[in-house]
MARSE-182714 format. One record per residue (C-alpha): residue in one letter; x, y, z. Coordinates in pm, whole numbers, plus 50000, padded with zeros to 5 digits. Layout:
# residues N
aXYZ ...
# end
This chain:
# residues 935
x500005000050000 x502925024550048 x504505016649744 x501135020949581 x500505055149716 x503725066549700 x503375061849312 x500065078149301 x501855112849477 x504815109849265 x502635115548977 x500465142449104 x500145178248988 x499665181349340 x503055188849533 x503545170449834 x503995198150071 x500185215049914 x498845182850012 x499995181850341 x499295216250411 x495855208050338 x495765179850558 x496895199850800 x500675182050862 x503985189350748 x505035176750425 x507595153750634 x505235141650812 x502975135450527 x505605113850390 x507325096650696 x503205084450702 x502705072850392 x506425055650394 x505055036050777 x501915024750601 x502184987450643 x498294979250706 x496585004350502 x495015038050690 x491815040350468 x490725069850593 x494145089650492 x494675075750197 x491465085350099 x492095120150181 x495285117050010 x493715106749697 x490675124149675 x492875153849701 x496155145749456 x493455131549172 x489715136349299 x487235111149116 x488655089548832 x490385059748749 x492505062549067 x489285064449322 x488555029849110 x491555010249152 x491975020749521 x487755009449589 x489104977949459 x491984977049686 x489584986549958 x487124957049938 x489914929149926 x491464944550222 x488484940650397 x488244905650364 x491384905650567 x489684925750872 x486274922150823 x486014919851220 x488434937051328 x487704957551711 x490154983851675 x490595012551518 x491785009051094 x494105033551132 x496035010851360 x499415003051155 x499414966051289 x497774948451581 x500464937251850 x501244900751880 x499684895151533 x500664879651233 x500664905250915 x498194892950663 x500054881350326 x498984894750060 x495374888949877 x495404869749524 x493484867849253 x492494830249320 x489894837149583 x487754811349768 x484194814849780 x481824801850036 x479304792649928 x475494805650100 x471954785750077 x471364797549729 x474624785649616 x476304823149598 x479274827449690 x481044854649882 x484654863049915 x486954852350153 x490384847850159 x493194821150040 x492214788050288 x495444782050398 x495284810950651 x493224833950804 x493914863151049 x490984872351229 x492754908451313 x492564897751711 x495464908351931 x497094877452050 x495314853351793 x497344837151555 x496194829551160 x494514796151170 x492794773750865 x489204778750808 x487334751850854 x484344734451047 x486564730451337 x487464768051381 x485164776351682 x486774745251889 x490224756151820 x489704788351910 x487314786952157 x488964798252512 x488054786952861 x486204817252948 x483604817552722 x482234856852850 x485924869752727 x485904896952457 x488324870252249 x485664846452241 x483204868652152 x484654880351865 x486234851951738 x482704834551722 x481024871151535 x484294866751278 x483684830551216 x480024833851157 x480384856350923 x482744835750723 x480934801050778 x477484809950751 x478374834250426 x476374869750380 x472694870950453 x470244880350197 x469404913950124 x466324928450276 x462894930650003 x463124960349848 x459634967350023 x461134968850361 x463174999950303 x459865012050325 x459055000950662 x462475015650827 x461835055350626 x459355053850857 x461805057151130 x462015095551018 x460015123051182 x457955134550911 x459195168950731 x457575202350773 x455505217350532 x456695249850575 x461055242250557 x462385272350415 x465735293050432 x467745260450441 x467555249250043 x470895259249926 x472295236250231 x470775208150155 x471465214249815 x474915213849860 x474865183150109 x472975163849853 x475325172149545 x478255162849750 x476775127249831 x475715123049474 x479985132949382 x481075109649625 x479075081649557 x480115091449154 x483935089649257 x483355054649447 x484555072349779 x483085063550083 x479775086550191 x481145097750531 x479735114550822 x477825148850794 x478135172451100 x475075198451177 x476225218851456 x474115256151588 x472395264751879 x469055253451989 x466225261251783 x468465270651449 x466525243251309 x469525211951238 x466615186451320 x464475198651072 x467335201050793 x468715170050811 x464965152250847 x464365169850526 x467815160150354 x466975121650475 x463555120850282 x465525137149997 x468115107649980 x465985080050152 x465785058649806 x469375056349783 x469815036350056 x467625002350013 x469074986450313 x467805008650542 x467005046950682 x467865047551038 x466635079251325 x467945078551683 x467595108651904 x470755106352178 x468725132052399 x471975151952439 x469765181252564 x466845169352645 x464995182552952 x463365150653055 x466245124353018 x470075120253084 x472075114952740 x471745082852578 x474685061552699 x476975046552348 x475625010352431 x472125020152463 x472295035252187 x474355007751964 x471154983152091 x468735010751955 x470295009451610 x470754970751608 x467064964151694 x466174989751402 x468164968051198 x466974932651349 x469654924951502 x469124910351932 x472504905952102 x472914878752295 x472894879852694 x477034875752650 x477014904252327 x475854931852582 x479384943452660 x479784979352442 x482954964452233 x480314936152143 x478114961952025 x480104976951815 x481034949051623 x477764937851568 x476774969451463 x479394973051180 x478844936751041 x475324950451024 x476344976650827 x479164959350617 x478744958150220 x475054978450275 x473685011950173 x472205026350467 x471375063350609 x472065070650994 x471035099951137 x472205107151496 x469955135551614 x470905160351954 x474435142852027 x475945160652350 x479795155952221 x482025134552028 x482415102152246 x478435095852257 x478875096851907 x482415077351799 x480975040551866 x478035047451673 x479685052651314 x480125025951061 x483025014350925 x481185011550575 x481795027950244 x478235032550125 x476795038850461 x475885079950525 x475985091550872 x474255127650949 x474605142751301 x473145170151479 x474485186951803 x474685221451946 x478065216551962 x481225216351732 x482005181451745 x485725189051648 x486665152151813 x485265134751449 x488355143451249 x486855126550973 x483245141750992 x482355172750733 x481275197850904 x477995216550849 x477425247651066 x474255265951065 x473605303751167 x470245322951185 x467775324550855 x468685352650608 x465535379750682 x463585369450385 x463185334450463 x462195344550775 x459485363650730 x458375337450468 x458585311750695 x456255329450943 x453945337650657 x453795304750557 x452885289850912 x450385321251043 x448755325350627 x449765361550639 x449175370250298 x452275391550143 x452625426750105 x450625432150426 x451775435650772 x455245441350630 x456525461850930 x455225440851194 x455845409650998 x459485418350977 x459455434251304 x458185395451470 x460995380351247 x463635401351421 x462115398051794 x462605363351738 x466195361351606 x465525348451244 x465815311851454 x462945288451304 x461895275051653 x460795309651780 x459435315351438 x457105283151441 x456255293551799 x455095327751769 x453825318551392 x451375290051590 x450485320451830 x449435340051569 x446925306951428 x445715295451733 x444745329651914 x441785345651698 x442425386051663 x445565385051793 x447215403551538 x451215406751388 x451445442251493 x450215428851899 x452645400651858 x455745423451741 x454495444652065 x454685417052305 x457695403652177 x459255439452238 x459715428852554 x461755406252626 x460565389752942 x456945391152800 x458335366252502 x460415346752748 x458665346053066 x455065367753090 x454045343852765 x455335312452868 x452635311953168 x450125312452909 x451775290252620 x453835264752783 x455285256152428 x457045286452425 x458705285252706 x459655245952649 x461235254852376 x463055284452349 x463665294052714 x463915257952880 x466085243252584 x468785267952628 x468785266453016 x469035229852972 x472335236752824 x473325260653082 x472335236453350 x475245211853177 x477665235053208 x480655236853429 x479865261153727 x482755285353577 x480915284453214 x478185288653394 x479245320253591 x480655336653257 x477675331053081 x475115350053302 x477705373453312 x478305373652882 x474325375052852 x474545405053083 x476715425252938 x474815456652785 x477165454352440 x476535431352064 x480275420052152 x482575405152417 x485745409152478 x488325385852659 x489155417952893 x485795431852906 x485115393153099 x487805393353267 x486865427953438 x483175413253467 x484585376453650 x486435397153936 x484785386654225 x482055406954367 x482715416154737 x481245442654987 x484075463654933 x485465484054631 x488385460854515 x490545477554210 x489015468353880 x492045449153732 x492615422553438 x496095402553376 x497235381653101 x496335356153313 x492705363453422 x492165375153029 x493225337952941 x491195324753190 x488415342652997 x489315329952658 x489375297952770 x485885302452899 x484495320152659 x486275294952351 x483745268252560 x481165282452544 x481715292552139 x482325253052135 x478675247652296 x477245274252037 x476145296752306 x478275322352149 x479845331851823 x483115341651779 x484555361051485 x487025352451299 x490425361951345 x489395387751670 x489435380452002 x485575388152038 x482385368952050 x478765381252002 x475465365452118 x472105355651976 x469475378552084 x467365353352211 x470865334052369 x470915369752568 x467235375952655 x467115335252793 x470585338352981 x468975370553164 x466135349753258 x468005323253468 x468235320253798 x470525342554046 x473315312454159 x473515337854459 x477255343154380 x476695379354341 x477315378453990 x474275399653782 x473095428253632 x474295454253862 x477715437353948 x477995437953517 x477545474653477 x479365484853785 x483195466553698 x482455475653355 x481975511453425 x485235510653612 x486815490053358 x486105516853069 x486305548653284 x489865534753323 x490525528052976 x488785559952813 x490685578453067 x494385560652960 x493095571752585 x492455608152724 x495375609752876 x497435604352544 x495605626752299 x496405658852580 x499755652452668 x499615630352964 x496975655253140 x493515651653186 x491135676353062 x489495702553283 x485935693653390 x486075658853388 x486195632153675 x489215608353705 x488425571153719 x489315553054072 x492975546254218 x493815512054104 x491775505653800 x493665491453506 x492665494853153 x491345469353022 x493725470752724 x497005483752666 x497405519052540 x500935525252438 x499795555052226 x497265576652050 x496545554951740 x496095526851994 x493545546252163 x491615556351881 x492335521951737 x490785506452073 x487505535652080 x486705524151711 x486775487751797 x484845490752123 x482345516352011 x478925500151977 x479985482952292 x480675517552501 x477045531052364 x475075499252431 x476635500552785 x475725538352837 x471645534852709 x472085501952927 x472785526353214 x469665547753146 x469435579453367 x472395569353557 x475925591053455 x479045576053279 x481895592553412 x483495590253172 x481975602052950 x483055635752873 x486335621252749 x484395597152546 x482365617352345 x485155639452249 x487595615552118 x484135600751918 x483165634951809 x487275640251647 x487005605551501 x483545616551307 x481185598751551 x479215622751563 x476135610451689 x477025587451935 x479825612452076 x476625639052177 x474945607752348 x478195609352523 x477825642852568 x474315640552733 x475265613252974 x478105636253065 x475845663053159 x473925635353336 x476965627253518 x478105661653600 x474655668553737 x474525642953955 x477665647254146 x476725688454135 x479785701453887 x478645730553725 x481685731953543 x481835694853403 x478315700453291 x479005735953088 x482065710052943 x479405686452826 x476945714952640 x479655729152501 x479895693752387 x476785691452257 x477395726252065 x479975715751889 x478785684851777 x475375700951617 x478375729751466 x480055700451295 x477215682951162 x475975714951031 x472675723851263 x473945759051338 x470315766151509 x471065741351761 x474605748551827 x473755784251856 x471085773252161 x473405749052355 x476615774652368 x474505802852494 x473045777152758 x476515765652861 x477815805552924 x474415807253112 x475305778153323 x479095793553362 x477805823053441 x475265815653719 x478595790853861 x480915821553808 x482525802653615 x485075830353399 x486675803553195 x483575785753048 x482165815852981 x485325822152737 x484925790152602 x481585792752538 x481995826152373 x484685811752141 x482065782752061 x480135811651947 x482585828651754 x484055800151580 x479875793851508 x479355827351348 x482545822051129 x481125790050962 x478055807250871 x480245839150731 x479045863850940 x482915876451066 x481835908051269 x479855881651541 x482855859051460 x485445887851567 x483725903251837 x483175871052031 x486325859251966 x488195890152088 x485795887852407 x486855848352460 x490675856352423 x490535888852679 x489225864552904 x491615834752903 x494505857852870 x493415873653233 x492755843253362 x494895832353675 x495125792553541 x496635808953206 x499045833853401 x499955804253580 x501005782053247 x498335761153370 x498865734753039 x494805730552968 x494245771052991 x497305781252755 x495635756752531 x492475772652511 x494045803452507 x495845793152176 x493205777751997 x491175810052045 x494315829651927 x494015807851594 x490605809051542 x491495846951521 x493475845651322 x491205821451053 x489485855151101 x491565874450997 x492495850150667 x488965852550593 x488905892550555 x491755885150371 x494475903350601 x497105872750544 x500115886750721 x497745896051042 x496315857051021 x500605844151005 x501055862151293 x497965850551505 x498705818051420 x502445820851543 x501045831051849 x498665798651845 x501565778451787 x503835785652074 x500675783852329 x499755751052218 x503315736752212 x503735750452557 x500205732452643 x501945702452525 x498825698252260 x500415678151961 x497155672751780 x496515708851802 x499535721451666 x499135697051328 x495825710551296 x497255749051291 x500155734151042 x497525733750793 x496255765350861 x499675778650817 x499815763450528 x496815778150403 x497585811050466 x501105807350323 x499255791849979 x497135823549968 x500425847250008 x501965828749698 x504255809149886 x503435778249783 x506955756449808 x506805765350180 x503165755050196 x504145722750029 x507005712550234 x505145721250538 x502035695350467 x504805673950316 x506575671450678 x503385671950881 x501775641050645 x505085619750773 x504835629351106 x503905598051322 x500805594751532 x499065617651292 x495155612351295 x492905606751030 x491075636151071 x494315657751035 x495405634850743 x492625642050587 x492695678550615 x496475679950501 x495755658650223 x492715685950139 x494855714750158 x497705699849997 x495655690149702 x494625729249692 x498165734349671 x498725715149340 x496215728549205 x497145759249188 x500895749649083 x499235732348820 x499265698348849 x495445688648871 x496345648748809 x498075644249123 x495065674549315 x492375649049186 x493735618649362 x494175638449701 x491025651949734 x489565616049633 x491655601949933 x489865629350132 x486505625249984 x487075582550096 x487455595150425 x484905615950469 x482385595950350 x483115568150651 x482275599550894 x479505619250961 x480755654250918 x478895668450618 x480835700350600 x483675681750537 x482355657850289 x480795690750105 x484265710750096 x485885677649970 x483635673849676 x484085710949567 x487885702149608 x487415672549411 x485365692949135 x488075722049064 x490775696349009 x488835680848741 x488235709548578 x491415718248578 x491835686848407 x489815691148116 x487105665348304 x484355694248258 x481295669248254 x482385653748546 x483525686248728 x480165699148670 x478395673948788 x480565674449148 x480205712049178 x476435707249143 x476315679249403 x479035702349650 x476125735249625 x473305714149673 x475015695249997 x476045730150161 x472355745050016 x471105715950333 x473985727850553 x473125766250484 x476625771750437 x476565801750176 x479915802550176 x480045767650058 x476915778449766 x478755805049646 x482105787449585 x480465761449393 x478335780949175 x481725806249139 x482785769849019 x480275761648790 x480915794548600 x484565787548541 x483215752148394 x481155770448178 x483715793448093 x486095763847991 x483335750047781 x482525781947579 x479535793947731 x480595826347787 x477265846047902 x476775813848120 x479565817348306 x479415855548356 x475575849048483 x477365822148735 x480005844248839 x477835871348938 x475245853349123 x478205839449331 x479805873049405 x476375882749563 x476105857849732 x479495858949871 x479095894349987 x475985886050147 x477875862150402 x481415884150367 x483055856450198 x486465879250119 x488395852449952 x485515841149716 x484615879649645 x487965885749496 x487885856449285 x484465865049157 x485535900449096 x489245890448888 x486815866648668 x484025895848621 x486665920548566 x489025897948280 x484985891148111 x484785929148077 
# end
C-alpha cells in the first residue's frame, strides 16, 4: 500500500507539501506516514487521493483495493488506522484466486486464500478455516471479549452473507424519520449542497462519510437534516435509520453509546445475545450490520464526540448525518455543516407560511416579529402558531409583546407552555450542563449591555464581587482564563466568535434567555455587570484621554478610581483611537444600558468620538456627561458637556442648535461664576458665526473669549489646559483674519497659536494649525513653503485621520494651483474616501468642491460639473453660503472652459452676491478678477 501511494503522489500535479498543508501536517510528516503504512490507513489515503486526483480511474483502483482488504479485517475491534495489531501475524497478501463460500442459494462470497486466516485479534494467531474453527479457538472463558469476537468473525465467514432485505422493507424503516415540515424554508441551498456532495462521492466510488450539523438550539439542524433524509431516503435500500441521543433533552440524561448501539441494532433486526451486551460487542455487531450495505444514519441532539464515535460505521456506502449544538471537532473525519440564523427573507416567509399572512401586508410588523425572534425557526414556528391559534391576535400585537423581552420569554410562557419549552427551557438545559465557571461567565456574557465581548471586558466582569470596592484589574492571566471560557462556550454554540478577533457576540434570544435564569447567589448579575464595567472603561477611556492631551487630563472631567487598570493596553494615541473604534457600539450599548444613571466618563468619550467623526454617538456621550456632571453637582463638568453638545450640532451642520446649547453653557458658567467657560463658550460662538460667514459676530466674540483666558489666573499660571484654550482662540482669530483677507495679520495670530499650544503640550493641536499655516502661506503665493510644510506634517507619526485628511485637502489645493490637477484629483479623492466613513457633512461638502476644481482643471468638465452641482446642493442643506457661492463661482469657470461665455458671467455674478451677502472675502475677489478679465 505504500508503494502504491507513494506512486500515486509521485505523479500528482499536486506537490507534496500543498497536500499536506491541506491535511493539516507537514510535508515530512505527510511522507514519513505514507512511507510507515504497512496495514493500510483508509481513511488517509482517501484524503490523500481524493485530494492529489479527485474522482477517476485512481478512486477505482483504490475501491478495489479497499474491498479485498476488507476481507482481511472484516472483524476487526480496533481502530483501521492502527498500523498493525500487537502480537499479530501481518496478513500476506490477497490473490486473485479467491475462495468462495458458498450461501443457501449457492452464491458465493469472498473470503480469503484457505490456507490462513487472520481474524485481526490481538494475540490470535492465523489459523485454517474450517468446520473446526470455533473449537480451536474457543477459550476457557467463554464471556471473554476474544471469544466473543472470534465466534462474530467466524460466523460471518461460515454461515456466508445474509440476503438482502425486500426492496419493500426499506419502506418500513423511512418510517423511522420524523415526518418533514411543510413549511422548511431558508435552508435549500444547504441541503442542496449536502445532497450534490453525496451524489459526487458516491460518483467517485469514495466512501459517503459522516455529515456534522452543529448551531444552537432552535436554528433548526433537526428539521434540515429530516428533510435532507427524505431527499436521499431511496438511495439507501438497506435501510434509513433515526435515533435521538437526547443530548439536551429536559426530561432524560444522554443516551449512553451502548444504549444507543442496541437502539440501532434492533432497528436493523439484530438482538444481542445475553454475553454480546458488553459495548465492544456492540460495536462489532453493529458494523457487520452495516458491512457491504447502503444505509442512512442519522444521529439527532448528540451532547459531544464520544456519545457519538461508537456509533459510526466502518462502511463505504453507509451515510451518517449528526446534529448537536456543539462543534464536534473530536470526528476528524466528519464534514462539518454549521448553521447560523435564517437570512431575513426566509424568515418572514417562513412565518407567513405557518400564520397565512398574505404578502405585502403587515410588512413592518411581519418583519418586526421576524427580528424579535432572532431569524431562529423554533421561535418563528412558535410565535407563527400564536398567531393561528389565538383569533384577533394580530402581527402588529405580537411584534408588541415580543418587544419585551421577558413578555416573550417569561410573561408568555405562563400562558403558552410551548414557548417557554422550547426556546427558554432548551437553552437553560444547556446552561444547566455546564461547568459552574461556564456557567458564571455566561450570566455574566448575557449581561453585558454590548453586541460584543471581549476577553478583557470578561475578565473585568469575572472579578469577584465583594462588599468592598476592590481595584478593577485584568492580567494576562485572568484575560486567558476568559478565553478559555468564553472558547467553551463558542464550542457549545452559546456564542459566536469572529474570525480572526478576540471577540464573541450573542444571539438575541441566547441573551434575553441567559437574563432569565436564575441568580446562583454568587453575586454575579446585572448590577455587578455594569458596575466593573463602568470602572473598567472609565479606566481605559481615561488612559486614551490621557494620550491625545499630553499626559493631562482635561478640565471638567472626573478621574476614574485609584487602582483601575485598563482593560487594554494603550501605548499610544493610534492605539487609543484604534481601541474607541473597535469598542464603540459596545461603550454606547453600555451607556443606554445605564439609562438615567451618569458615565463618568463620559466627557472624554464623546470627544475623542466626536474628532473621530462619531458624531452622533459622541453627543449621546455628551448628554450622559451632563447627566453625570449633574449628579455629582459640577457646574463646570456640565458647561464642558453642552459645550459638547454645541459643537457636535456645529460640525454636523445644525447651526440653530449649536447656537442654543453654547449660549446655555455661558448661562450655566455664568450663574457658577465660572470666567473660563464663559470664554469658552463665547469662542464656541465665535468660531459658530465664522462657519456661517458672518465675521463681525465671529470677531467680536472671539476678541471677548481671548481677553478672558488671557486674564485668567490658570493661564498666568502656564496652567497646560488654559494656555491651550488660550491658543486655539488665538488661531481661530486669526482664521478671522484670513477670511477678511488680512494674510500677514492671520501668520502672525497663528504664530502666536503655535507657541501656546506647544507650551500646552497639545500635539494634535499644533498639526491642525500646520495646515492653517499652510493655508495662509498658499494664499500669500508661497506655495513651496506650503508644500514642504504639509509634506513634513503628512510623515509625522501618530498623525490622525482627521488631520490626514485635512492635510491631504489642503495639499491638494496646493497643486492645484501649481498646476498639476492629476496628482490634486487623487488627494482630494483620498479625502473625499474619508469623509464619507464619517459623519461630518461640511467636510464631505468642501471635499467634493475640492474634488470638482481639480477636474476641471483637468479638462474633466462633465464630470467637474456634475461634482460642483452635488458640492452647492450639499452646503444649500447645511446653509453654508459660503460653501453655495464657491460652487456656483465653480460652475461658472466650467462654463467658461466650455465656451459658454454669458453662462459663466451669469454664474459668476450670482456667486459674488452671494458671497458678499455672508462676507466671503476670499471668494469675492475671485468672483471680481473673473468679472473684471469678462469685461
Amino acid at each position: 500500500m505504500a508503494q502504491f501511494l507513494r506512486e500515486l503522489l509521485d505523479r500528482s500535479p499536486e506537490p507534496l507539501g500543498e497536500l499536506g498543508r491541506r491535511l493539516n501536517v507537514s510535508a515530512q510528516t505527510l511522507s514519513n506516514r505514507v512511507n510507515a503504512l504497512k496495514r493500510p490507513d483508509w481513511d488517509f489515503v482517501r484524503n490523500v487521493v481524493d485530494l492529489a486526483y479527485g474522482a477517476g480511474d485512481i478512486a477505482g483502483r483504490l475501491t478495489k483495493l479497499h474491498e479485498a482488504e476488507q476481507l482481511w479485517h472484516r472483524a476487526s475491534p480496533a481502530n483501521t488506522t492502527s498500523p498493525a495489531y500487537p502480537g499479530a501475524a501481518q496478513p500476506v497478501p490477497v490473490k486473485d484466486d479467491l475462495r468462495s463460500i458458498g450461501g443457501p442459494d449457492g452464491s458465493g462470497v469472498p473470503a480469503m486464500e484457505s490456507a490462513s486466516a487472520n481474524p485481526g485479534l490481538p494475540h490470535v494467531q492465523p489459523i485454517p478455516v474450517d468446520a473446526d474453527h470455533l473449537e480451536i479457538c474457543k477459550p476457557a472463558d467463554r464471556d471473554s471479549l476474544v471469544y466473543g469476537q472470534v465466534k462474530q468473525f467466524a460466523a460471518r465467514i461460515l454461515d456466508a452473507v445474509a440476503e438482502k432485505q425486500p426492496a419493500g422493507e426499506n419502506s418500513a424503516r423511512r418510517s423511522a424519520l420524523p415526518l418533514p415540515s411543510s413549511h422548511f424554508t431558508g435552508r435549500d441551498d444547504v441541503a442542496d449542497a449536502v445532497v450534490n456532495l453525496l451524489e459526487r462521492r458516491r460518483a467517485a466510488g469514495v466512501p459517503l462519510g459522516v455529515h456534522v450539523f452543529d448551531g444552537m438550539a432552535g436554528v433548526g439542524k433537526t428539521e434540515l437534516v429530516v428533510q435532507i433524509g427524505h431527499r436521499i431516503a431511496d438511495g439507501f435500500p438497506d435501510g434509513v435509520l433515526f435515533l435521538d441521543l437526547a443530548g439536551y433533552r429536559p426530561d432524560m440524561e444522554p443516551i449512553p453509546p451502548a444504549q444507543a448501539l442496541r437502539l440501532l441494532l434492533a432497528q436493523c433486526g439484530v438482538v444481542p445475545e445475553e454475553t454480546q451486551q458488553a459495548e465492544p460487542f456492540l460495536r462489532t455487531l453493529w458494523r457487520d450490520a452495516c458491512a457491504g450495505r447502503r444505509m442512512l444514519v442519522i444521529l439527532d441532539n448528540a451532547r459531544d464526540q464520544d456519545q457519538v464515535a461508537s456509533l459510526l460505521p466502518d462502511a463505504q456506502d453507509c451515510l451518517v448525518l449528526v446534529t448537536s449544538r456543539t462543534a464536534l471537532i473530536g470526528l476528524w473525519a466528519g464534514t462539518p455543516w454549521k448553521l447560523e440564523e435564517l437570512p431575513a427573507q426566509e424568515a418572514e416567509g417562513l412565518l407567513r407560511s405557518i400564520a397565512d399572512l398574505p404578502t405585502g401586508r403587515h410588512e413592518t410588523e411581519v418583519a418586526e416579529v421576524v427580528r424579535q425572534c432572532g431569524r431562529l425557526p423554533l421561535a418563528i414556528v412558535i410565535a407563527g402558531s400564536m398567531l393561528v391559534h389565538r383569533p384577533g391576535y394580530s402581527p402588529g400585537e405580537l411584534a408588541e409583546d415580543l418587544r419585551r423581552e421577558r413578555a416573550f420569554l417569561d410573561d408568555l410562557a405562563e400562558n403558552d407552555g410551548s414557548l417557554h419549552i422550547a426556546v427558554h427551557a432548551s437553552l437553560r438545559l444547556s446552561y444547566r450542563g455546564l461547568p459552574k465557571s461556564l456557567m458564571t461567565a455566561f450570566r455574566l456574557c448575557a449581561w453585558h449591555p454590548g453586541p460584543e465581548v471581549t476577553e478583557p471586558a470578561l475578565a473585568a466582569m469575572l472579578i469577584e464581587p465583594t462588599d468592598h470596592d476592590h481595584p478593577v484589574r485584568v492580567s494576562e492571566r485572568t484575560i486567558a482564563d476568559a478565553r478559555r471560557r468564553l472558547l467553551a462556550l463558542a464550542d457549545r454554540n452559546l456564542l459566536r466568535p469572529h474570525s480572526n478577533t478576540h471577540r464573541f457576540g450573542l444571539h438575541d434570544l441566547v441573551r434575553a434567555s441567559g437574563r432569565l435564569l436564575a441568580d446562583d447567589g454568587t453575586g454575579y448579575d446585572r448590577e455587578h455587570v455594569l458596575k466593573h464595567l463602568h470602572r473598567a472603561y472609565w479606566a481605559t477611556v481615561q488612559q486614551v484621554e490621557l494620550w491625545r492631551y499630553g499626559g493631562r487630563p482635561l478640565s471638567g472631567t472626573l478621574t476614574a478610581p485609584e487602582g483601575d487598570t485598563p482593560l487594554v493596553p494603550i501605548p499610544d494615541v493610534d492605539a487609543g483611537d484604534a481601541w474607541v473604534l473597535r469598542e464603540r457600539e459596545n461603550l454606547m450599548a453600555f451607556i443606554d444600558a445605564l439609562g438615567d444613571r451618569p458615565f463618568f466618563g463620559a466627557v472624554m468619550l464623546a470627544a475623542q468620538l466626536r474628532d473621530l467623526g462619531m458624531l452622533a454617538d459622541a453627543e449621546r456621550c455628551y448628554r450622559s456627561a451632563e447627566r453625570s456632571s449633574a449628579a455629582i453637582g459640577s457646574e463646570e463638568g456640565r458647561a464642558l458637556a453642552v459645550r459638547g453638545c454645541a459643537e457636535t450640532a456645529a460640525r454636523r451642520g445644525d447651526a440653530a442648535a449649536a447656537r442654543r446649547e453654547y449660549q446655555r453653557a455661558r448661562k450655566i458658567s455664568r450663574r457658577a461664576g465660572d470666567t473660563m467657560g464663559i470664554a469658552l463658550a463665547l469662542r464656541g460662538l465665535g468660531s459658530l458665526e465664522f462657519l456661517v460667514d458672518d465675521l463681525d459676530a465671529a470677531e467680536e466674540h472671539l476678541h471677548r473669549a481671548a481677553s478672558l483666558l488671557a486674564d485668567h489666573p490658570r493661564t498666568r499660571e502656564g496652567h497646560p489646559i488654559a494656555v491651550r484654550d488660550h491658543g486655539k482662540t488665538l488661531a481661530a482669530l486669526g482664521e478671522v483674519e484670513h477670511a477678511r483677507g488680512n494674510h500677514l495679520s492671520a501668520l502672525e495670530l497663528l504664530e502666536r497659536a503655535r507657541l501656546s499650544l506647544v507650551r500646552a503640550g497639545d500635539e494634535r493641536g499644533r498639526q491642525s494649525l500646520a495646515i492653517r499655516f499652510a493655508e495662509v502661506q498658499q494664499c500669500l503665493g508661497d506655495f513651496d513653503s506650503a508644500r514642504h510644510n504639509l509634506d513634513l506634517l503628512l510623515r509625522e507619526q501618530g498623525l490622525s485621520a482627521d488631520a490626514q485628511a485635512a492635510a491631504w485637502w489642503q495639499l491638494g489645493q496646493v497643486e492645484k494651483e501649481i498646476g498639476d490637477p492629476v496628482d490634486a484629483i487623487a488627494l482630494f479623492e483620498r479625502v473625499l474616501r474619508v469623509q464619507e466613513q464619517r459623519e461630518e457633512p461640511l467636510g464631505l461638502a468642501n471635499a467634493v468642491l475640492g474634488l470638482a476644481d481639480a477636474k476641471r482643471l483637468a479638462g474633466r468638465l462633465t464630470d467637474a460639473a456634475a461634482d460642483f452641482e452635488r458640492a452647492r446642493a450639499r452646503s444649500e442643506e447645511l446653509s453654508d453660503f459660503s460653501g453655495v457661492a464657491d460652487a456656483t463661482l465653480g460652475l461658472g469657470d466650467v462654463a467658461e472652459a466650455a465656451g459658454d461665455h454669458p453662462r459663466a458671467v451669469r454664474l459668476w455674478r450670482e456667486a459674488l452676491v452671494l458671497a458678499t451677502n455672508v462676507d466671503a472675502a476670499r471668494i469675492i475677489y475671485k468672483a471680481r478678477i473673473r468679472l473684471g478679465a469678462a469685461r
